[in-house]
C-alpha positions as CSV (number, residue, x, y, z in Angstrom):
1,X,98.9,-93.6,-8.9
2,X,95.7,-94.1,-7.2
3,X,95.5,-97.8,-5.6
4,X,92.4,-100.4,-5.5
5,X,90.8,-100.2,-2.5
6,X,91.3,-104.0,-1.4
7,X,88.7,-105.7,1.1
8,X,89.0,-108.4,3.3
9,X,88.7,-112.2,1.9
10,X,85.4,-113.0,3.6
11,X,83.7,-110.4,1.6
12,X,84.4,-111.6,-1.4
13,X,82.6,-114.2,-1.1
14,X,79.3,-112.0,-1.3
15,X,80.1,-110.0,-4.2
16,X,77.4,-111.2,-7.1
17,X,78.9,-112.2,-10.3
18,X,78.1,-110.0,-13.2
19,X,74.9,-110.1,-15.1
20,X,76.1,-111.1,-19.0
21,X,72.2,-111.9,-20.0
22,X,68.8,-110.6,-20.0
23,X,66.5,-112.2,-17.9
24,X,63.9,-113.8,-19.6
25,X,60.3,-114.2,-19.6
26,X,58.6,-117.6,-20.3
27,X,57.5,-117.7,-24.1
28,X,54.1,-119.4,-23.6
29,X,51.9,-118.8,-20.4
30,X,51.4,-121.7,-18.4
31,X,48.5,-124.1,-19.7
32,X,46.2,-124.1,-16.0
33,X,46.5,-120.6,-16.6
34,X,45.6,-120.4,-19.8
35,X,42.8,-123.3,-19.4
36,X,41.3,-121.4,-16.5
37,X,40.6,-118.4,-19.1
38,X,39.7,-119.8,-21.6
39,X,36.8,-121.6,-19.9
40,X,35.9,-118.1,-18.2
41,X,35.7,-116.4,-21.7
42,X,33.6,-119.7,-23.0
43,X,31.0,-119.5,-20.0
44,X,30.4,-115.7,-19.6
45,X,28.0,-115.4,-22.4
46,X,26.7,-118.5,-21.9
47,X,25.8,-116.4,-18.1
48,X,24.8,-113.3,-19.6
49,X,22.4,-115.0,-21.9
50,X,20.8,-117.1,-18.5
51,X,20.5,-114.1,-16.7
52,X,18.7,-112.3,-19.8
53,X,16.1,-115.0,-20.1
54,X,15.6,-114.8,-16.3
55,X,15.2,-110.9,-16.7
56,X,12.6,-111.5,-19.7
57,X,10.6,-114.5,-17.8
58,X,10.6,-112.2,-14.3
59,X,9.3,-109.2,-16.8
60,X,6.4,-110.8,-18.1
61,X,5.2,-112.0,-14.7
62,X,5.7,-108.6,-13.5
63,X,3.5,-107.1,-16.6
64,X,0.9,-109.9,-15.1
65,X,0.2,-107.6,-12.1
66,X,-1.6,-104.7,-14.2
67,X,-0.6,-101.0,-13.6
68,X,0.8,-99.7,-10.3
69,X,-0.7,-97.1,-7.9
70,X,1.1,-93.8,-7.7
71,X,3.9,-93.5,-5.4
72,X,3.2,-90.3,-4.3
73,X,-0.5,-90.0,-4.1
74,X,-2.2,-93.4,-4.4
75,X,-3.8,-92.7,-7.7
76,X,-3.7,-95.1,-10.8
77,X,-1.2,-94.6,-13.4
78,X,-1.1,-94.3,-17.0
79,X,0.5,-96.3,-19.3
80,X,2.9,-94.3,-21.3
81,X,4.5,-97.1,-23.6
82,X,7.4,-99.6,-23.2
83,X,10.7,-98.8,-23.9
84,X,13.7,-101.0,-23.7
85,X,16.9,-100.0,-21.5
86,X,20.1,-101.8,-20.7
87,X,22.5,-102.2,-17.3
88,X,25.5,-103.4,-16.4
89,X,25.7,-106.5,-14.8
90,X,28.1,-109.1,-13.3
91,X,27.9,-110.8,-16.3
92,X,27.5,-108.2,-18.8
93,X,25.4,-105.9,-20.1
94,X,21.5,-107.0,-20.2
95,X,18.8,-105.5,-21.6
96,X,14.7,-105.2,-20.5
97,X,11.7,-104.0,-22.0
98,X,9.4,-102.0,-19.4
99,X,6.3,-99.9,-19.4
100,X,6.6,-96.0,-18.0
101,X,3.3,-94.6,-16.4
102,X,2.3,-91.5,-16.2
103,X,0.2,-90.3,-12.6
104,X,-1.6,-86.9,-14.3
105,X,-2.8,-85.2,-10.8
106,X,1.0,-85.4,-9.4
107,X,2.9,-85.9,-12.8
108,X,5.4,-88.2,-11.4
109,X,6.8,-90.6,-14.2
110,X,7.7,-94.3,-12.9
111,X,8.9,-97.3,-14.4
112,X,7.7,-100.0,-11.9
113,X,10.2,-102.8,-13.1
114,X,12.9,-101.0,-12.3
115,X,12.5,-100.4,-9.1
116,X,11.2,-103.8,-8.8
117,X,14.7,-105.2,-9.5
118,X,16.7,-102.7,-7.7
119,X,18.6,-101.0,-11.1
120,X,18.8,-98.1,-13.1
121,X,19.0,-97.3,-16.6
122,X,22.8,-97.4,-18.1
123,X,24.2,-98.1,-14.6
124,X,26.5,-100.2,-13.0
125,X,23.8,-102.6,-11.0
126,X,23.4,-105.6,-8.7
127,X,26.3,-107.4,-7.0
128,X,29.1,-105.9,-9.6
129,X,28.0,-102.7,-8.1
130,X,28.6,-104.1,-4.5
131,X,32.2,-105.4,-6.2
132,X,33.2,-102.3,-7.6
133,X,32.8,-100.5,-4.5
134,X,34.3,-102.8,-2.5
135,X,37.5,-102.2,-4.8
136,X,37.1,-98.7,-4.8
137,X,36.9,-98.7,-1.3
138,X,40.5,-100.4,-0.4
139,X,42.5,-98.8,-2.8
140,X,42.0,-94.6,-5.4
141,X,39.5,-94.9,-7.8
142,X,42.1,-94.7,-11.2
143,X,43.9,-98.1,-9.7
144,X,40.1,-99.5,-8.8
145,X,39.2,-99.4,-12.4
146,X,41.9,-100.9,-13.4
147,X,41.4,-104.0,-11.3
148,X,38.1,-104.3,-11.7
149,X,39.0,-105.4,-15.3
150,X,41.6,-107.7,-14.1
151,X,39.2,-109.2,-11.4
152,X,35.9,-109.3,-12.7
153,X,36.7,-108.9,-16.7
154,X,34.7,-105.4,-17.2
155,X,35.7,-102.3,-17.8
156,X,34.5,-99.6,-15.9
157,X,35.8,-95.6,-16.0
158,X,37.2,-94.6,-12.8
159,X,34.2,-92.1,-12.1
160,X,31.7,-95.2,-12.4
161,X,33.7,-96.5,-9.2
162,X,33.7,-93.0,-7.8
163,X,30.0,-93.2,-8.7
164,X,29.2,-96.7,-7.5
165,X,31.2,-95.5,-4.3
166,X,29.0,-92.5,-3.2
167,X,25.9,-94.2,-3.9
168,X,26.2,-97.5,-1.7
169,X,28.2,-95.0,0.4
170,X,25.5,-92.5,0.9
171,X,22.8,-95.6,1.5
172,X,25.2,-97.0,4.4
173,X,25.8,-93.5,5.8
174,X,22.0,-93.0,6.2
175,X,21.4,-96.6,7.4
176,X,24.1,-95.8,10.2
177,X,22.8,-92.8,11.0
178,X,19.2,-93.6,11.3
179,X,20.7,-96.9,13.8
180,X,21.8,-93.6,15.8
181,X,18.6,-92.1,16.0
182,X,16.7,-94.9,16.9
183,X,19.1,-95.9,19.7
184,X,19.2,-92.8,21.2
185,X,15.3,-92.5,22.1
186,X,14.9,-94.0,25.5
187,X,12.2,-96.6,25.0
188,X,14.6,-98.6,23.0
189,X,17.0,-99.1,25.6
190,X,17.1,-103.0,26.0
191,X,19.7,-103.9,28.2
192,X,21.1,-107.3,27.6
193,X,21.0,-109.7,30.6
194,X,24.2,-111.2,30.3
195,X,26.0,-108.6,28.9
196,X,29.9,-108.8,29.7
197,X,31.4,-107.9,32.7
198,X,33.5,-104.7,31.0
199,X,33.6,-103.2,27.3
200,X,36.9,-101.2,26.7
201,X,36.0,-98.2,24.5
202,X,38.6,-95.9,23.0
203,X,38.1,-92.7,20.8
204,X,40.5,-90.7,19.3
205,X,41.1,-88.0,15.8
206,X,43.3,-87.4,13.2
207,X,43.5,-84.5,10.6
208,X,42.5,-85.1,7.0
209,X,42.6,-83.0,4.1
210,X,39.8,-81.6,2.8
211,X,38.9,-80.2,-0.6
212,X,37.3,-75.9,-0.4
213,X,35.0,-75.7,-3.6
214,X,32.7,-72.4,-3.7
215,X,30.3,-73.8,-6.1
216,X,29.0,-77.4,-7.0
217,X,29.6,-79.2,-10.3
218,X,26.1,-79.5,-11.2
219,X,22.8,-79.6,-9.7
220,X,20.1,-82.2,-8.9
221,X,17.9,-83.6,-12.0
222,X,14.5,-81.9,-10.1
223,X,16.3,-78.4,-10.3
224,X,15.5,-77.7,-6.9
225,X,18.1,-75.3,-4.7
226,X,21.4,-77.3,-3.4
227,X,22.1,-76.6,0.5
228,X,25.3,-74.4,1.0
229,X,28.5,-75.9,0.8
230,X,30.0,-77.2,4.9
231,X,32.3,-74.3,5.9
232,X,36.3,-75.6,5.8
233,X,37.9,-74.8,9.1
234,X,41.3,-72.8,8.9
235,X,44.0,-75.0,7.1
236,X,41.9,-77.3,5.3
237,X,41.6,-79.9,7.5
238,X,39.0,-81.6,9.2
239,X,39.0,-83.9,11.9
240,X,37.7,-87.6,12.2
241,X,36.9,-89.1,15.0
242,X,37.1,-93.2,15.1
243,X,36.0,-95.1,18.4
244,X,36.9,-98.9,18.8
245,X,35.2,-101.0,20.9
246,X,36.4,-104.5,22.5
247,X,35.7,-107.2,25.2
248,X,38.7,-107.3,27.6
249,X,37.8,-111.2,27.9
250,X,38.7,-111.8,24.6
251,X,42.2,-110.1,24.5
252,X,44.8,-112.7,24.1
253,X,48.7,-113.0,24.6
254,X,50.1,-113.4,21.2
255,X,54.0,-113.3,22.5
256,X,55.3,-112.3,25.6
257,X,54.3,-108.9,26.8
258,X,52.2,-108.5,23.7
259,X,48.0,-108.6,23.5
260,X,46.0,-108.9,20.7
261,X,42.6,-109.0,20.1
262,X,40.1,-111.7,18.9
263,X,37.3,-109.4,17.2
264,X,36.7,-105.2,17.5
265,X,33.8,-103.1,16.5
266,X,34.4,-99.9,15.1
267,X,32.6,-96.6,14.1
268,X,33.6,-93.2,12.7
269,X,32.3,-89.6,11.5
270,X,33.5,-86.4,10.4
271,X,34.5,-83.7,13.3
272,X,31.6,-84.0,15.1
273,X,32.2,-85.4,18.8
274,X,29.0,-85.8,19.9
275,X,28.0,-88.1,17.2
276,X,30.7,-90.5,17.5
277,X,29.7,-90.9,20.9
278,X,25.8,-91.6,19.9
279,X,27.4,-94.0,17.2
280,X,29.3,-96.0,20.2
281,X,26.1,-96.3,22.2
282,X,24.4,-97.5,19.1
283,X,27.2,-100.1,18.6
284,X,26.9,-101.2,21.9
285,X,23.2,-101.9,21.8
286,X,23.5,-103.7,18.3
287,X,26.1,-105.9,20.0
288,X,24.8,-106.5,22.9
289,X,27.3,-105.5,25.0
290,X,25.8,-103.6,27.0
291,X,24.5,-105.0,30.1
292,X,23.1,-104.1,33.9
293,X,26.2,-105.1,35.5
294,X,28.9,-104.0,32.3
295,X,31.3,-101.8,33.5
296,X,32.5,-99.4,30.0
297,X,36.4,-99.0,29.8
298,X,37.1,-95.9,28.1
299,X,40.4,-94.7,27.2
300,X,41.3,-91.4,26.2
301,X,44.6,-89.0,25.6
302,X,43.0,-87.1,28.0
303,X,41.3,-85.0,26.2
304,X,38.5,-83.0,27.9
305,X,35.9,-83.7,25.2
306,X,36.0,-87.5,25.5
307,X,35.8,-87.1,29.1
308,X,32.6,-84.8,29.3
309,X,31.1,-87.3,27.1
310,X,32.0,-90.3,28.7
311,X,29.5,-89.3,31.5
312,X,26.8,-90.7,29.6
313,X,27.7,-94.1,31.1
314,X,27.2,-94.6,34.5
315,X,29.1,-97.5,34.9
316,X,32.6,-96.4,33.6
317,X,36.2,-96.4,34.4
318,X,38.1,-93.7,33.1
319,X,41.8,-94.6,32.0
320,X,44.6,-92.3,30.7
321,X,46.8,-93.5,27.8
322,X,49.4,-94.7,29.5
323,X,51.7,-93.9,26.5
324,X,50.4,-90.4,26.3
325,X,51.4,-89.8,30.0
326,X,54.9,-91.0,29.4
327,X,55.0,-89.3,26.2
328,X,54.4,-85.9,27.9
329,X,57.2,-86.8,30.5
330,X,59.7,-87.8,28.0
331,X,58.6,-83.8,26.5
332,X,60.6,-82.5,29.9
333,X,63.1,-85.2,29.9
334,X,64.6,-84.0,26.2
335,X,64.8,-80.4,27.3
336,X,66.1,-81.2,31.0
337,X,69.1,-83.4,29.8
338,X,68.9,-83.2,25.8
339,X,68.1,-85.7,23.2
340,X,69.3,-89.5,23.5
341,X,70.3,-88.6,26.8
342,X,71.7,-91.6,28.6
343,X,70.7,-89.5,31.7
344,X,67.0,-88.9,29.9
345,X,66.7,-92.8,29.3
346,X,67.5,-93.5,33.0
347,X,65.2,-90.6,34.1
348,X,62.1,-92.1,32.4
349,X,62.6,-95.4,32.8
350,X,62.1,-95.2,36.3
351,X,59.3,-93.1,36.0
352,X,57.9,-95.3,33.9
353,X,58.3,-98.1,36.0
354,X,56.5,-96.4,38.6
355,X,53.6,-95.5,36.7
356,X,53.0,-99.2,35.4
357,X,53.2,-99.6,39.1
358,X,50.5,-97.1,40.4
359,X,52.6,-95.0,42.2
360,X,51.2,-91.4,40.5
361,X,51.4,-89.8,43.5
362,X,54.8,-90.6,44.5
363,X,55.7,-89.4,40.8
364,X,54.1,-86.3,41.6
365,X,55.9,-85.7,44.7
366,X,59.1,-86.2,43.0
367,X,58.4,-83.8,40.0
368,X,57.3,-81.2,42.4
369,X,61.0,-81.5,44.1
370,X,62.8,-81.0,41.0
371,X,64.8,-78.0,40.4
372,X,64.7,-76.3,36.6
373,X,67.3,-74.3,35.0
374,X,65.2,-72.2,32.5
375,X,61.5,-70.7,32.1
376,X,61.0,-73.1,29.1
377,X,61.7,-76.0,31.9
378,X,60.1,-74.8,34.0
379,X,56.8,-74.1,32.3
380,X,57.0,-77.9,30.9
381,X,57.5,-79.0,34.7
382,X,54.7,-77.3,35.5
383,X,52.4,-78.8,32.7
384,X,53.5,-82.0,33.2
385,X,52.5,-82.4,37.2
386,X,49.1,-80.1,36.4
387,X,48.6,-82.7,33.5
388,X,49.0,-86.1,36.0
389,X,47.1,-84.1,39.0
390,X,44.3,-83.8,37.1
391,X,44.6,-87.4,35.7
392,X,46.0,-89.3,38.6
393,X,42.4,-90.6,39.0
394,X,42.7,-92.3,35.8
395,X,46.2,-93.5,36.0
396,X,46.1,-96.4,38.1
397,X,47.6,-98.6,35.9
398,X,48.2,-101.3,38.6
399,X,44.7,-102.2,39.0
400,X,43.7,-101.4,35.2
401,X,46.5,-104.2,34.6
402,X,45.2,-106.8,37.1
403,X,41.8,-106.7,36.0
404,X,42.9,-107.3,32.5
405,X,41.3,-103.9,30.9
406,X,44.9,-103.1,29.7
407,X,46.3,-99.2,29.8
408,X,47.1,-98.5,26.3
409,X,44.9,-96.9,23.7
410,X,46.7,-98.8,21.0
411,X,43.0,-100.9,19.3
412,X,41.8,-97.0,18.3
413,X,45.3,-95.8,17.2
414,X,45.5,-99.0,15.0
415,X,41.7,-98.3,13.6
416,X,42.8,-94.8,12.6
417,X,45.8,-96.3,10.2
418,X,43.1,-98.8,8.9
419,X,40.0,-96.3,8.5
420,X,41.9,-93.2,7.5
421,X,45.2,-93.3,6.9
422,X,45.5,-96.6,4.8
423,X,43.2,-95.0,1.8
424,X,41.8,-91.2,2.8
425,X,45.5,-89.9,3.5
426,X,47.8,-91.1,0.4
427,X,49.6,-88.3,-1.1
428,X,47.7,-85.2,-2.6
429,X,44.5,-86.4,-1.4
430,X,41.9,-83.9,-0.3
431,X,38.5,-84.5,0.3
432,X,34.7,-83.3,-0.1
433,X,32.6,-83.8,2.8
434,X,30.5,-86.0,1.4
435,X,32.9,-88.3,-0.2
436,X,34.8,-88.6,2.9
437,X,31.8,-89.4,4.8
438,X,30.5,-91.9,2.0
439,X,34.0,-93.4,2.3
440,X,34.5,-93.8,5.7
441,X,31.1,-95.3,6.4
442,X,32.0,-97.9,3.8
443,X,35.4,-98.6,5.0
444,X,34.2,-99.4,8.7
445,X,31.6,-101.7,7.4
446,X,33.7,-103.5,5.3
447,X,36.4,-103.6,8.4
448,X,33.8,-105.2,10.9
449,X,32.8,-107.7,8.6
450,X,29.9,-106.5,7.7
451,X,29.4,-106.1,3.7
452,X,26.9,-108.0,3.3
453,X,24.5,-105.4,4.3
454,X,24.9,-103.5,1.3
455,X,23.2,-106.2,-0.2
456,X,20.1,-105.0,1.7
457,X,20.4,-101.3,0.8
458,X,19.6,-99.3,-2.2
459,X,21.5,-97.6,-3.8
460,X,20.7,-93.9,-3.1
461,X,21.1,-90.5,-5.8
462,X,23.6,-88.1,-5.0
463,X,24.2,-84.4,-6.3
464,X,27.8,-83.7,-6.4
């Protein structure tokens, strides 16, 4: 007969007593709760209806101004008739009465009002637009819609957040871009007099998935040609690159040993290294970091194409990851005395030590000496002292340390989990190119505090 197992008399203290009943909800909701609704659902119409009669009194003082000139070629337009359209608002939907025209020579059709109040006809306009994408951007479009009725108490289809998305995406991506451009001409170099004594920049990529489509869903209302779909390198993936920028001044000690700091800037783009670099120098000058005398920290993986491009600053100090370089040692360490190796842990801890402390060269000198037991160790060996040779200039961590520019790269590693990772790679995701881009402009905006600008960008039309 098989026996109890029996357990000591202090556990028995801990064991929960059965469950006899069904938890139970509350039978009436909580009357602040309730209260709090009910006045929402009493003063939304009451809203709706204020904003309609501003729309109707800003209309007929609009209609005041006569016909407009032609956008395209200066001529006077014809009037073609009013016709009345609606648009989603915060508040609800509204409706307007406007007058199309009609240019003959360039038969462009307009409907001045309109454009005069930033909207378009059966679309999601104004600041719900701004709100909608600022849900769709933190969390997938299906759970977006669903909060925007919980939040804001309208329904919207998860493609009108995809929509509202790409659109205010598009109009930021440009807007970045253009900031680029602008930057990079020369005569707009302003350097800022009392710039800070060092900027620490880091740059680094991760993989994300990308979508291979041979043909568009539709084409553009004007029927003109669509450009050819961006070419998919091997696998599916594509690469984006995020650079973080940060004042060494303003890093603070949290807790022993550990630094945080008070305020970052980042930027992003998809696979294309050169950019991200122009986007960092466009930063810098909108921040005004960038002075005479500032001195730009970069820190890399080492990585030869953040290097080359670093040389575009000629005040610079070049730093190696300092976890990358132990990283690769600990590579040689697991193969030279095996995995969770007391030996291995004793092995690296010392070399460690002696990085932190600047001593590369005498870490050299001692790898050189060591004697393999296998061509696999002996190729990793040989890796590993090319791979701090050809760093050691950018491994003294001693000095990094002591003027307070710190030797890890760990502000970019944390941007990639908060640009990328945190909504672009969920499970089964794969991306177009232009709705990664669209996303990921909006995501740094809203990450450097900055989405309020959207307010001052239209909201541009996409083909999909």
């Amino acid at each position: 007969m098989a026996r109890r197992k029996r357990y000591p008399s202090s556990c028995k203290a801990h064991v929960a007593p059965p469950v006899t009943t069904r938890p139970a909800l509350f039978e009436e909701v909580p009357l602040l709760i309730r209260l709090e609704r009910e006045v929402e659902d009493e003063f939304r119409p009451q809203m709706c209806a204020r904003l309609q009669e501003r729309l109707n009194a800003e209309g007929a003082k609009f209609a005041a101004s006569g016909p407009p000139r032609c956008a395209r070629c200066g001529g006077s337009a014809e009037s073609r008739g009013k016709k009345r359209s609606s648009f989603i608002t915060r508040f609800g939907k509204v409706w307007v009465r406007t007058s199309a025209y009609l240019c003959k020579p360039c038969k462009w059709r307009q409907r001045p009002f309109l454009q005069h109040l930033g909207v378009e006809v059966g679309r999601i306009s104004g600041s719900l637009a701004r709100l909608v994408a600022l849900v769709g951007v933190v969390v997938p479009y299906p759970l977006a819609s669903h909060l925007v009725e919980l939040f804001f108490g309208v329904k919207v289809s998860p493609m009108s957040v995809w929509r509202c998305v790409q659109r205010l995406g598009e109009a930021c991506e440009q807007h970045t871009l253009a900031l680029a451009e602008f930057h990079k001409d020369p005569n707009h170099l302003v350097e800022a007099a009392d710039g800070p004594a060092a900027v620490v920049l880091g740059v680094d990529g991760c993989a994300l998935g990308m979508q291979v489509r041979k043909n568009r869903r539709r084409r553009p209302i004007d029927g003109k040609p669509l450009p050819a779909l961006p070419k998919v390198e091997e696998g599916h993936f594509r690469e984006v690159k995020t650079g973080a920028l940060l004042l060494p001044a303003e890093r603070v000690e949290t807790s022993p040993g550990r630094h945080s700091v008070v305020r970052r800037a980042l930027v992003t783009c998809l696979g294309n290294a050169d950019l991200v670099f122009d986007l960092l120098w466009s930063k810098l000058q909108e921040l005004k970091w960038l002075g005479s005398q500032t001195i730009v920290v970069i820190v890399g993986d080492g990585a030869e194409w953040i290097w080359k491009r670093a040389e575009m600053f000629v005040s610079r100090c070049e730093i190696l990851d300092f976890w990358h370089a132990v990283e690769k040692a600990w590579e040689l360490a697991r193969l030279r005395y095996g995995e969770e190796s007391k030996r291995a842990n004793t092995w690296m801890a010392r070399l460690a030590a002696d990085l932190r402390a600047g001593k590369v060269l005498a870490v050299i000198a001692r790898l050189q000496k060591l004697k393999t037991t296998s061509p696999e160790e002996q190729e990793k060996l040989e890796g590993l002292i090319r791979y701090y040779t050809d760093n050691a200039e950018r491994m003294r961590y001693d000095e990094y340390l002591r003027k307070g520019y710190g030797i890890g790269s760990g502000a970019v590693e944390s941007a990639h989990k908060q640009v990328v990772h945190a909504r672009l790679r969920q499970a089964g995701m794969r991306w177009s190119e232009a709705g990664a881009r669209r996303l990921l402009a909006l995501r740094v905006l809203l990450l450097n505090g900055q989405w309020g600008q959207l307010d001052h960008m239209a909201m541009k039309h996409i083909a999909a």
